[in-house]
C-alpha positions as MATLAB code, in Angstrom:
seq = 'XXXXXXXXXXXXXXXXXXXXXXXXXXXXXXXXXXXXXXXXXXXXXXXXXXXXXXXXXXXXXXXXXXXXXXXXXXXXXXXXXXXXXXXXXXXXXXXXXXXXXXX';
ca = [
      13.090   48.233  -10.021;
      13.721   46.000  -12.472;
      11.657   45.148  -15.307;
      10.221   41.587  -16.716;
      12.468   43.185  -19.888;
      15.380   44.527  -18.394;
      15.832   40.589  -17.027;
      15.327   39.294  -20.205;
      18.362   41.762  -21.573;
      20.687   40.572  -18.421;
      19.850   36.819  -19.303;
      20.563   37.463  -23.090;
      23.899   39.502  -22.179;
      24.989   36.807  -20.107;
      24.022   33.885  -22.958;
      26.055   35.750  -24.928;
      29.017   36.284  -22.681;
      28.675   32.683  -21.533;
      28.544   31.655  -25.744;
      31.943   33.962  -25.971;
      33.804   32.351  -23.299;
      32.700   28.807  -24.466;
      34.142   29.948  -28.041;
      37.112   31.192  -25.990;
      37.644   28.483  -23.645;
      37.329   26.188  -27.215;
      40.209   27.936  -29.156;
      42.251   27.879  -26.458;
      42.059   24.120  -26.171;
      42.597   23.597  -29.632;
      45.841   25.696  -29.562;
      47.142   23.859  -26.344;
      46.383   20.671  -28.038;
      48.357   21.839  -31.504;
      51.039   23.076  -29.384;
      51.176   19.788  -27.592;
      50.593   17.614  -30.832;
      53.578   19.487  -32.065;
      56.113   19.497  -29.381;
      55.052   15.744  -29.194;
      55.858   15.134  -33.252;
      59.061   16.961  -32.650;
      60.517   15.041  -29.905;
      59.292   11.787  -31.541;
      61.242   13.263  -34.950;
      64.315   13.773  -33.200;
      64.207   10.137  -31.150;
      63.774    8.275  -34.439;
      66.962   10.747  -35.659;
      68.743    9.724  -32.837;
      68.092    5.996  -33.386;
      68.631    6.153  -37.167;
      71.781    7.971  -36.610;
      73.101    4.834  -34.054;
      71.741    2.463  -36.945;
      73.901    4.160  -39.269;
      76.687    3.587  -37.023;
      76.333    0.772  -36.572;
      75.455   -0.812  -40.000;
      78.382    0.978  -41.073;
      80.305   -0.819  -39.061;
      78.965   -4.327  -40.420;
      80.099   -3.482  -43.925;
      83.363   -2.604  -42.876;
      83.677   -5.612  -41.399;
      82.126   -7.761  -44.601;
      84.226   -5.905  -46.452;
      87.695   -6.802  -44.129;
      86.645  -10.558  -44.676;
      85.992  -10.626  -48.048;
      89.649   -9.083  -48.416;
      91.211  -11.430  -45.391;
      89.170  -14.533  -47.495;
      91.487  -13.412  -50.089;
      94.896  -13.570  -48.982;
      94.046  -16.893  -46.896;
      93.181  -18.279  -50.460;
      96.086  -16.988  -51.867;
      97.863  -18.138  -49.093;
      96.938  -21.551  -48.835;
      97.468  -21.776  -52.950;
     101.046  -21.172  -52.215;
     101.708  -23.129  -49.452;
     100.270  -26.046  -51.886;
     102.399  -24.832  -54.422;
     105.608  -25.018  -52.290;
     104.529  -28.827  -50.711;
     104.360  -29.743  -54.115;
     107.749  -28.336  -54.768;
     109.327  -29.469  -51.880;
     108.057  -32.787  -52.446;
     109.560  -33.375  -55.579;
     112.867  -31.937  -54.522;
     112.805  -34.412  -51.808;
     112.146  -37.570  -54.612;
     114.496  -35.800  -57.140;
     117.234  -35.556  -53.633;
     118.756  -38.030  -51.564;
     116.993  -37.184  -48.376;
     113.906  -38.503  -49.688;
     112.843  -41.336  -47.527;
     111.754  -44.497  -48.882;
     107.829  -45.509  -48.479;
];
């Protein structure tokens, strides 16, 4: 028969047990949680990756483009400084020529 002490062991071996698995049950949360917290900072690393990357792209893009204008703003001024240049040319040929017509 059991003994008024040999409960009081049982209830202290199973406190303890109990305490062990609540220790237990507590690391084990905190490692699922790290894991999680991890896998969640790595897929949120390589989404802001993949959206920097596109970014990239794209502003790279945009400069090439500034940087075709600036050169096509260029040759139209140089282009329209000519065609002055030869009206101005061709209109004093005309007064200097017969053909000119008179105002």
């Amino acid at each position: 028969m059991l003994t008024q002490k040999d409960l009081k062991q049982i209830e202290n071996l199973i406190l303890a047990h109990q305490n062990d698995l609540k220790v237990e049950l507590i690391n084990r949360m905190e490692e699922s949680q790290d894991d999680l917290r991890e896998s969640l900072e790595k897929k949120i690393t390589e989404f802001k990756s993949d959206i920097l990357d596109a970014v990239d792209k794209v502003l790279g893009e945009i400069i090439k483009s500034r940087e075709e204008q600036t050169v096509i703003s260029g040759l139209l001024a140089e282009h329209s400084d000519k065609l002055e240049d030869h009206e101005e040319k061709i209109n004093k040929l005309l007064e200097k020529t017969s053909f000119a017509t008179p105002a």
